[in-house]
N, CA, C and O atoms as a MOPAC input file, in Angstrom:
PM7 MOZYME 1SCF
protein

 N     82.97900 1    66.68400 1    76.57400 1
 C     82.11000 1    67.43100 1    77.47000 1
 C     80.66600 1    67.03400 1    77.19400 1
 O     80.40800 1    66.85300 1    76.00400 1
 N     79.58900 1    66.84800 1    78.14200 1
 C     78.55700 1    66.57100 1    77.58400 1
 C     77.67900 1    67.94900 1    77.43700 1
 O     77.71100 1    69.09400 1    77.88900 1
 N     76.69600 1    66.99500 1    76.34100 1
 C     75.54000 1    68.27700 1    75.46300 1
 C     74.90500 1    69.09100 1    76.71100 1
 O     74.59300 1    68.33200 1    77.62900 1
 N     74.70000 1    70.15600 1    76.90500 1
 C     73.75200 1    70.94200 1    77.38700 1
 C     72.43200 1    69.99600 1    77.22900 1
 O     71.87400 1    69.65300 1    76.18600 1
 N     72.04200 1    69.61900 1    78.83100 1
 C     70.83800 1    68.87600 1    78.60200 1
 C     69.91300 1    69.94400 1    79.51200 1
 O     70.29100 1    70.36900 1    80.60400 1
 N     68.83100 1    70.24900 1    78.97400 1
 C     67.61500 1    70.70100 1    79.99000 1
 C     66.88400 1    69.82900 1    80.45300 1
 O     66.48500 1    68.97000 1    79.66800 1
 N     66.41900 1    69.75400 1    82.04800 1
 C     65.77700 1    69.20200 1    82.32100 1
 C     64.72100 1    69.74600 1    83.18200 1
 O     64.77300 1    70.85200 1    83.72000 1
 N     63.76400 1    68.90700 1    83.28200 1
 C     62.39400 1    69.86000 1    83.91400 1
 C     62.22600 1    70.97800 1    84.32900 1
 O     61.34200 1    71.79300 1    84.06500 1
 N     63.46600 1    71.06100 1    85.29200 1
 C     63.55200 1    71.82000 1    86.54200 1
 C     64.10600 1    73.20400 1    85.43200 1
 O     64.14000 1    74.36500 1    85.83900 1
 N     64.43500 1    72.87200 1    84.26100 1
 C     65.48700 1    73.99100 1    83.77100 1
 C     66.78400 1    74.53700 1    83.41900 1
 O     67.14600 1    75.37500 1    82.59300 1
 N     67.39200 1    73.81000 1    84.29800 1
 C     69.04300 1    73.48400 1    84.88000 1
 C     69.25000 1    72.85500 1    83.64700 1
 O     68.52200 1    72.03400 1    83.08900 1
 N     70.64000 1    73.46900 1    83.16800 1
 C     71.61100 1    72.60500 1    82.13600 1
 C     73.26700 1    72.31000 1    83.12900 1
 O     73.63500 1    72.61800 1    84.26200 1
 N     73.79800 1    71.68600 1    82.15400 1
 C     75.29700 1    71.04500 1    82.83200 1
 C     76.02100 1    72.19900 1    83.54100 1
 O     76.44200 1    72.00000 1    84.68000 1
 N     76.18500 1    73.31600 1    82.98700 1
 C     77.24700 1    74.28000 1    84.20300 1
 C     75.84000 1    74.89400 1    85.32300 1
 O     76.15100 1    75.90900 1    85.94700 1
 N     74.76300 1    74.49500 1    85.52100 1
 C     74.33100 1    74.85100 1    86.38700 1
 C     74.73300 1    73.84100 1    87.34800 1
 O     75.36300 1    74.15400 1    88.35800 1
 N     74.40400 1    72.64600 1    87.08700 1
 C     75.13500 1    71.63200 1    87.95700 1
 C     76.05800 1    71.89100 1    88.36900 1
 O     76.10900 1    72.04400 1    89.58900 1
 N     76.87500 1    72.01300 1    87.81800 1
 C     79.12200 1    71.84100 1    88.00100 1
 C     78.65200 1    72.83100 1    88.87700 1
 O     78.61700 1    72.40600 1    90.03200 1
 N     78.12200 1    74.48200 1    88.71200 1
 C     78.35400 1    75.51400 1    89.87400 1
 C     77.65600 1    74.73800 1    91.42500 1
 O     78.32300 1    75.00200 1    92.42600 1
 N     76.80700 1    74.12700 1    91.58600 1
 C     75.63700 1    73.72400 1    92.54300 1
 C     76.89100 1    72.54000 1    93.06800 1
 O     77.09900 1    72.49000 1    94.28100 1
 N     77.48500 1    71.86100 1    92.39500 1
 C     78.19200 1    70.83000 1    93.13800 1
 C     79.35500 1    71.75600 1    93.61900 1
 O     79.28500 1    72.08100 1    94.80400 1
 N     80.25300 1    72.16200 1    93.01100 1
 C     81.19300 1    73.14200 1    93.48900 1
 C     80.85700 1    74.14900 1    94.65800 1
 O     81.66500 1    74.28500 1    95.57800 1
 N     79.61100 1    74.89200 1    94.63000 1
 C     79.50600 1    75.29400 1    95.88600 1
 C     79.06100 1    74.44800 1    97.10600 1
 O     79.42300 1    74.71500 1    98.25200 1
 N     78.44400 1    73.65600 1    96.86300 1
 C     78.20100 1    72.70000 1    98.05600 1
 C     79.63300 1    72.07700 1    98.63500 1
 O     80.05200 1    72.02200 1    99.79100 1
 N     80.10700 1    71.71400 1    97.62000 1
 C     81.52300 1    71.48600 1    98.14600 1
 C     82.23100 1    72.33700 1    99.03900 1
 O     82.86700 1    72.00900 1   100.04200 1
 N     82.00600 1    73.72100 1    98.45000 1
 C     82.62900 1    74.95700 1    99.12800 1
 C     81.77200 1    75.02400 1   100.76900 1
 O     82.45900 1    75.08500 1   101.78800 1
 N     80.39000 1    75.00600 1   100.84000 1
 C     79.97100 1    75.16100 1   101.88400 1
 C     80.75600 1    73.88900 1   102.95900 1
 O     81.27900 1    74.24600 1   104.01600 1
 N     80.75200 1    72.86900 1   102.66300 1
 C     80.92500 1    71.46000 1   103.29800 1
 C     82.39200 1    71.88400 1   103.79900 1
 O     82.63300 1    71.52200 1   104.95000 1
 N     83.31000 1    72.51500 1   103.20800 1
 C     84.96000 1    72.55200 1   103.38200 1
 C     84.66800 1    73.68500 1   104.03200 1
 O     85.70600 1    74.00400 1   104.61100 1
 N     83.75100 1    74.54200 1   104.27900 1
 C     83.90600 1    75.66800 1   105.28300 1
 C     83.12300 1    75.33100 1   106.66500 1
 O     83.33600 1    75.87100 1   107.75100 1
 N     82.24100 1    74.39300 1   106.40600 1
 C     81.70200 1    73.97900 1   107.74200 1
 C     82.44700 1    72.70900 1   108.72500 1
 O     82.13900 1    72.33700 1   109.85800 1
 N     83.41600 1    72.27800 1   107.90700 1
 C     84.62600 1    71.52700 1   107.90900 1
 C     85.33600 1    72.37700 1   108.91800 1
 O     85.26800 1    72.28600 1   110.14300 1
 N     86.09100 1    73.29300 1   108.13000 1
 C     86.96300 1    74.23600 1   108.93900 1
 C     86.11300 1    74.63900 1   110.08300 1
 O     86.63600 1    73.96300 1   110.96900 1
 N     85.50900 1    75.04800 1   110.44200 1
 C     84.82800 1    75.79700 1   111.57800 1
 C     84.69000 1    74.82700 1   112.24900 1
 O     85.40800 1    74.99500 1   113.23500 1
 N     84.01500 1    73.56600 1   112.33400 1
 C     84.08600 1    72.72000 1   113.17800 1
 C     85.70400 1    72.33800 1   113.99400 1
 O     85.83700 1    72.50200 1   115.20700 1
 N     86.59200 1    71.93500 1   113.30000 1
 C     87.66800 1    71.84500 1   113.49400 1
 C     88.12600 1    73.15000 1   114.34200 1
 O     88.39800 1    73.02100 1   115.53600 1
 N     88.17300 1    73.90200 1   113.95700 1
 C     88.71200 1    75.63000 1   114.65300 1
 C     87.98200 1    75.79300 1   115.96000 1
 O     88.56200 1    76.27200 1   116.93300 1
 N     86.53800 1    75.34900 1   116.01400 1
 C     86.06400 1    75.48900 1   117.36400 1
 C     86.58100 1    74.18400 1   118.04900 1
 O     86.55800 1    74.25800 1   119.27700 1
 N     86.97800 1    73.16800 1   117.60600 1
 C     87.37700 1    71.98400 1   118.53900 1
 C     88.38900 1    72.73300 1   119.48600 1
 O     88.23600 1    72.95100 1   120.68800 1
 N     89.79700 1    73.18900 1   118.43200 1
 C     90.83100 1    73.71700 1   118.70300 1
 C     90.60100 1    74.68900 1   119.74000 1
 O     91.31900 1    74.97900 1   120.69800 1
 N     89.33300 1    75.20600 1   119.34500 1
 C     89.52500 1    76.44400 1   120.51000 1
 C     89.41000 1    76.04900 1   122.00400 1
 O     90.01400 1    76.49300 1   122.98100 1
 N     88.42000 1    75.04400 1   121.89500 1
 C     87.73700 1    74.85200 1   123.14200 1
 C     88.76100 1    72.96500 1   123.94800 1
 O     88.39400 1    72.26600 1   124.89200 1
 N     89.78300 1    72.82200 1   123.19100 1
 C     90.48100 1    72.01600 1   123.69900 1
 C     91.22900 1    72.31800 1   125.40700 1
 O     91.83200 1    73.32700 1   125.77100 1
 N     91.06300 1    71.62700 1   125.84900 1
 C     91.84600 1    71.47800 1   127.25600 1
 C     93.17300 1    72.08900 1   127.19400 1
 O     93.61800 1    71.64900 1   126.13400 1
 N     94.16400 1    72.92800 1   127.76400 1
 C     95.97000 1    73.02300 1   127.53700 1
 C     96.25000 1    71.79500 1   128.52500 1
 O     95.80300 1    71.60600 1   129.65600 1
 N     96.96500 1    71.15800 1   127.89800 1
 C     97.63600 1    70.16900 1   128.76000 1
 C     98.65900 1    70.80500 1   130.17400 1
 O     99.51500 1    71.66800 1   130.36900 1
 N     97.87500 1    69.68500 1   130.97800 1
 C     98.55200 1    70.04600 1   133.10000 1
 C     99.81100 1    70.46100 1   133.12800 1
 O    100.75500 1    69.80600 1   132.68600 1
 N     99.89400 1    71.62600 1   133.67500 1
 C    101.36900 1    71.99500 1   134.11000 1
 C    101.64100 1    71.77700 1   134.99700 1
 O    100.98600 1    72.33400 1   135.87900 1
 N    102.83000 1    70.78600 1   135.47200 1
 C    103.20400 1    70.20200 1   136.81600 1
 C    104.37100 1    71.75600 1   137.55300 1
 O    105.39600 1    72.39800 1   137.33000 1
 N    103.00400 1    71.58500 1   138.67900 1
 C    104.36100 1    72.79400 1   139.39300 1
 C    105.29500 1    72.19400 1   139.54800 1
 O    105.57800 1    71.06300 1   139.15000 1
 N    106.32700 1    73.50500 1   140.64400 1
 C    107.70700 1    72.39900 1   140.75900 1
 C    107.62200 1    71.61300 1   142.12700 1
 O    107.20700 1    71.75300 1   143.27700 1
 N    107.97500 1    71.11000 1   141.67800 1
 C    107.92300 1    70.19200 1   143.33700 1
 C    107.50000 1    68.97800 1   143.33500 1
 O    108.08300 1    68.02100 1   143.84400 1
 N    106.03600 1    68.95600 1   142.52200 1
 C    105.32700 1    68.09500 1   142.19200 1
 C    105.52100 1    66.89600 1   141.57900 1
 O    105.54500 1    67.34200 1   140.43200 1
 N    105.70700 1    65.50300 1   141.41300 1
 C    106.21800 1    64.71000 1   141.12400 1
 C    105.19100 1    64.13400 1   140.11800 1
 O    103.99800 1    64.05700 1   140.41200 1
 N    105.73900 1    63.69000 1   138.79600 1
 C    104.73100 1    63.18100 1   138.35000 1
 C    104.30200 1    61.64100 1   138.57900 1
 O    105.10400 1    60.92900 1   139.18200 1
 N    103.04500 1    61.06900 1   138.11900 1
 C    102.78900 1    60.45300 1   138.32500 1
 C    103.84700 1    58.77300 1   137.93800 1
 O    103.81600 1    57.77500 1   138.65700 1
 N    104.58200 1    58.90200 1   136.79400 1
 C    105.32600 1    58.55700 1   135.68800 1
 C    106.79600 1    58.13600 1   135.96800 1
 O    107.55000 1    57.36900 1   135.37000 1
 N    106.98000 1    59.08200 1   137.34600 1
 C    108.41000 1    59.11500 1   137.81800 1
 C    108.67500 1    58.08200 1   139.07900 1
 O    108.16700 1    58.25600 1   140.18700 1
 N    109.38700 1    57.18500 1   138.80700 1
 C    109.32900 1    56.04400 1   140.30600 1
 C    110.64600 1    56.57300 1   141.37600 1
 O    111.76700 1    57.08000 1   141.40000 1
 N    109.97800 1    56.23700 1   141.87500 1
 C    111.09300 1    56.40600 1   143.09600 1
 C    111.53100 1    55.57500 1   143.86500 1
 O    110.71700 1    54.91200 1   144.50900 1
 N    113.03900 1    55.33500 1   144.05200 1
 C    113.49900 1    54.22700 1   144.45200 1
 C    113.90800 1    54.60300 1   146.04800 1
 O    114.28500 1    55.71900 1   146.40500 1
 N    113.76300 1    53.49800 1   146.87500 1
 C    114.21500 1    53.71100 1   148.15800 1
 C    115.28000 1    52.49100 1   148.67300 1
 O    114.76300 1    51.40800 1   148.94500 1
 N    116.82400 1    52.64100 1   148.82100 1
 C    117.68300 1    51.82900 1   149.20100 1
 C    117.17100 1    51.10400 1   150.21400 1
 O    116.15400 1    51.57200 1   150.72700 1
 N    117.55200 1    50.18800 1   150.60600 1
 C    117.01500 1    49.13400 1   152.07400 1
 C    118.13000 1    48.55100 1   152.35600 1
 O    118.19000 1    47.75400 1   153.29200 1

C-alpha cells in the first residue's frame, strides 16, 4: 500500500481512492440515465394492420 503522502492541496491516498471512486460512481449514474432516457424516448416498432402487406412479402402472379 503506499505511504500516506500529503500534498499541497492537503489530500493524502484514501482521499484520492474516495474522489476516484465517486467520480466513477457519478460517471456510471450518468451512464444509466442516458441510456434509460434513450429507451424511453425510442420509436415502438410499425404495427402492420391486417390486410396490409408488407413491404418484404412478394407476390406472385401465374401467367
Amino acid at each position: 500500500m503506499a505511504k500516506m503522502i500529503n500534498t499541497k492541496f492537503g489530500w493524502t491516498w484514501p482521499n484520492f481512492v474516495k474522489a476516484d471512486a465517486d467520480c466513477d460512481r457519478y460517471w456510471q449514474a450518468k451512464k444509466a440515465e442516458k441510456r434509460s432516457l434513450i429507451e424511453a424516448t425510442k420509436k415502438s416498432p410499425r404495427v402492420v394492420p391486417q390486410g396490409e402487406k408488407k413491404t418484404s412479402e412478394k407476390i406472385y402472379i401465374d401467367f
